[in-house]
DRENDO-1510 file (C-alpha; in Angstrom, 1 decimal, always signed):
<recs>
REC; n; res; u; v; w
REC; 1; UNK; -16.6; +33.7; -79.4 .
REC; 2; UNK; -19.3; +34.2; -77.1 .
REC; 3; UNK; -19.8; +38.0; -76.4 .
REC; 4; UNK; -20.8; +39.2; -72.8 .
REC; 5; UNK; -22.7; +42.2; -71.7 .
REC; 6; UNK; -23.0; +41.6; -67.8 .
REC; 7; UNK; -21.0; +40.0; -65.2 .
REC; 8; UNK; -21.1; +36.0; -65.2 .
REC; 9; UNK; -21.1; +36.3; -61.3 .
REC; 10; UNK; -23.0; +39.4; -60.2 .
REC; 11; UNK; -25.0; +40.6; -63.0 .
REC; 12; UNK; -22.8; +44.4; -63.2 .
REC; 13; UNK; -22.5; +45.4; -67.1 .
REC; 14; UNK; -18.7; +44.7; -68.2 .
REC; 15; UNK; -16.7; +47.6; -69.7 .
REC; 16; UNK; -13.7; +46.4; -71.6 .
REC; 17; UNK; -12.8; +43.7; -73.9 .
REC; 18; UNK; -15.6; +42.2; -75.7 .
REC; 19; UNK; -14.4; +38.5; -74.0 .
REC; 20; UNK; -14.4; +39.7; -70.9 .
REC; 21; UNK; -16.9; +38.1; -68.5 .
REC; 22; UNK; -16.2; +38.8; -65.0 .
REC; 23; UNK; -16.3; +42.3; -64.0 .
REC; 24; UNK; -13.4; +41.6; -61.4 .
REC; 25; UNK; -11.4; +39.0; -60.0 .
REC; 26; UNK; -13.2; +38.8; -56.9 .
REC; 27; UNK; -16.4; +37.6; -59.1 .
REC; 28; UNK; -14.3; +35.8; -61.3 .
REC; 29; UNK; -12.8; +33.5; -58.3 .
REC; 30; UNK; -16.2; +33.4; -56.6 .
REC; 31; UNK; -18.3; +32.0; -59.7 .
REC; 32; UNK; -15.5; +29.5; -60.0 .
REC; 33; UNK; -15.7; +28.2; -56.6 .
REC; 34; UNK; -18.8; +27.7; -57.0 .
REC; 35; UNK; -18.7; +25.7; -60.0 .
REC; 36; UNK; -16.4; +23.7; -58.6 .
REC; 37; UNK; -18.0; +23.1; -55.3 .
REC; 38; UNK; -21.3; +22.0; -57.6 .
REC; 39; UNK; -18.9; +19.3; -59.8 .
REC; 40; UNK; -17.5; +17.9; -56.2 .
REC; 41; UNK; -18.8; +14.5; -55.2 .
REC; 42; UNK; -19.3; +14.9; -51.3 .
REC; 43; UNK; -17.7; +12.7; -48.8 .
REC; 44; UNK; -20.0; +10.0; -47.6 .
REC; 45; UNK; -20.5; +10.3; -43.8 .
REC; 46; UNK; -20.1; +6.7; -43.6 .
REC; 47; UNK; -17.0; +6.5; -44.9 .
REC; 48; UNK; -15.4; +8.1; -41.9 .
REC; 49; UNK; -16.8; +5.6; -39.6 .
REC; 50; UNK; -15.2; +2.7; -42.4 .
REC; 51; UNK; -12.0; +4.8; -42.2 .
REC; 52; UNK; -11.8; +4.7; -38.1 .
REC; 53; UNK; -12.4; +0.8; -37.9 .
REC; 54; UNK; -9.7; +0.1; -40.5 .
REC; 55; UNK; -7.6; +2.3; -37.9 .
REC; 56; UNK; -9.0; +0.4; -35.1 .
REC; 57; UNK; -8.4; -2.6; -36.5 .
REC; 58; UNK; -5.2; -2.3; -37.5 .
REC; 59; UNK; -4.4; -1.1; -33.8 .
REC; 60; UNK; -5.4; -4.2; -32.4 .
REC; 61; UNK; -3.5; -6.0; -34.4 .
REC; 62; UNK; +0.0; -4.0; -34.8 .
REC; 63; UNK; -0.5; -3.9; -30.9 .
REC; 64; UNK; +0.7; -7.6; -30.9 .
REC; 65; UNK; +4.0; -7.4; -32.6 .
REC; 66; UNK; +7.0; -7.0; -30.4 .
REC; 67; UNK; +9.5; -8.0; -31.8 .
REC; 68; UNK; +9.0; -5.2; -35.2 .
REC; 69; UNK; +9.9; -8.0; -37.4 .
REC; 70; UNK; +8.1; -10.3; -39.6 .
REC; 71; UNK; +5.8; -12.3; -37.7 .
REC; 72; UNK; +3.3; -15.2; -38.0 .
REC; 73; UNK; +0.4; -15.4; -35.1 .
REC; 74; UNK; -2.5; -17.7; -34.4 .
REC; 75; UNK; -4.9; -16.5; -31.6 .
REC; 76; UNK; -8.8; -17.2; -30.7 .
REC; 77; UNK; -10.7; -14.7; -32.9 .
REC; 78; UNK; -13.0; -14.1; -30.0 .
REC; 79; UNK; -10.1; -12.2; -28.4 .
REC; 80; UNK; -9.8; -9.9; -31.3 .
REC; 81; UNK; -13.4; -9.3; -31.3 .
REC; 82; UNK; -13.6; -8.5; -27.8 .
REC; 83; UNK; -11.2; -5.4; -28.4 .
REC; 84; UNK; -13.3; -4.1; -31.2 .
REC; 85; UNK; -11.9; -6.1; -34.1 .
REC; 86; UNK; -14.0; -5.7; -37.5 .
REC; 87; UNK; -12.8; -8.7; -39.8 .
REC; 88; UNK; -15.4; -6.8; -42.9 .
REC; 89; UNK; -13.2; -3.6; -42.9 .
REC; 90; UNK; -9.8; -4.3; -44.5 .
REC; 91; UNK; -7.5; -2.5; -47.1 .
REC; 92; UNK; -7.6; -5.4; -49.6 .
REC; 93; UNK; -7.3; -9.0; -50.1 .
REC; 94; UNK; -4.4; -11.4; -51.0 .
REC; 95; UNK; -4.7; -15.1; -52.2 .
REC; 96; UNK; -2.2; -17.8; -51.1 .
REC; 97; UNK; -0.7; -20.2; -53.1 .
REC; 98; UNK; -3.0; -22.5; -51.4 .
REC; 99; UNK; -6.4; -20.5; -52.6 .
REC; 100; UNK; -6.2; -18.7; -48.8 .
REC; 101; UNK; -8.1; -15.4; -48.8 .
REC; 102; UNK; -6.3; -13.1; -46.7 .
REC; 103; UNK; -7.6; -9.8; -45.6 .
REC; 104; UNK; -4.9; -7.2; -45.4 .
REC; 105; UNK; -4.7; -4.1; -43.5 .
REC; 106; UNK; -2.0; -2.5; -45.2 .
REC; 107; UNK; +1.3; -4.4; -43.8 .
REC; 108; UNK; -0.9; -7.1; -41.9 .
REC; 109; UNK; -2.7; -9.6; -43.3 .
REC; 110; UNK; -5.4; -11.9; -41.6 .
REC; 111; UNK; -6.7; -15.1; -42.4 .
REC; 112; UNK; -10.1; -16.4; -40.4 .
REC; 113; UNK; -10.4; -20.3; -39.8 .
REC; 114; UNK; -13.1; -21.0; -37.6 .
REC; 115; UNK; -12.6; -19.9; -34.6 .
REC; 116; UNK; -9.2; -18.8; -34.9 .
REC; 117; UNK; -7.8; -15.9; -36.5 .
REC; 118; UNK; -3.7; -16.3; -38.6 .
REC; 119; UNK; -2.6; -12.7; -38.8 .
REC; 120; UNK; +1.2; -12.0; -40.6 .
REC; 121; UNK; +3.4; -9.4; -41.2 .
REC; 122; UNK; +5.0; -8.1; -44.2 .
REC; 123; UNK; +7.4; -5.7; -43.0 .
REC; 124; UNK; +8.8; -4.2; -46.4 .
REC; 125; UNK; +6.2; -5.6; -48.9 .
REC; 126; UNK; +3.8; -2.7; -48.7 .
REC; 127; UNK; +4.3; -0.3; -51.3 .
REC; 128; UNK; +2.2; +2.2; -52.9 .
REC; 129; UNK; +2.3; +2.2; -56.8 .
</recs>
């Protein structure tokens, strides 16, 4: 066992056990912090922008479901896009029987064939495991 003669934190000389190695709690809670705050893996700044266009997007398309059921639309894609719809941020993809690529955004998925966009609802299917 290693044997300390000052303070891990501050420096101060430790009276006491011979294991001790913070001179107080206050040090003892500080050095830790930090060590903790140097082991943390920041937050990329972009990844709050990414975060608000998956909000976005699932905004625009949530906003065309009224009836709160399971629902199949086919629109122009060039309507979605002119509210602010992203089709390269999405949640994850899903594959068809069919070998359809389906972007999902949570409970909605969407499917982009040339110049129209198939979006579906799974009302009851998204579950977190």
């Amino acid at each position: 066992m290693e044997s300390y003669s000052n303070c891990a934190h501050c420096g101060h000389d430790l009276k006491g056990r011979t294991d001790k190695r913070f001179c107080n709690d206050t040090c003892r809670n500080t050095y830790n912090r930090i060590q903790r705050q140097q082991r943390h893996i920041p937050f990329p700044e972009q990844a709050k922008e990414i975060i608000q266009a998956i909000k976005r997007n699932y905004q625009i398309i949530a906003s065309k479901d009224k009836s709160g059921g399971n629902i199949y639309i086919s629109s122009k894609l060039e309507d979605y896009l002119a509210k602010g719809f992203e089709p390269k941020y999405f949640t994850s993809i899903h594959m068809e029987n069919n070998d359809e690529q389906w972007y999902c955004i949570f409970d909605w998925y969407f499917y982009i064939a040339g110049n129209m966009i198939h979006i579906k609802n799974f009302i009851g299917q998204f579950q977190i495991k």
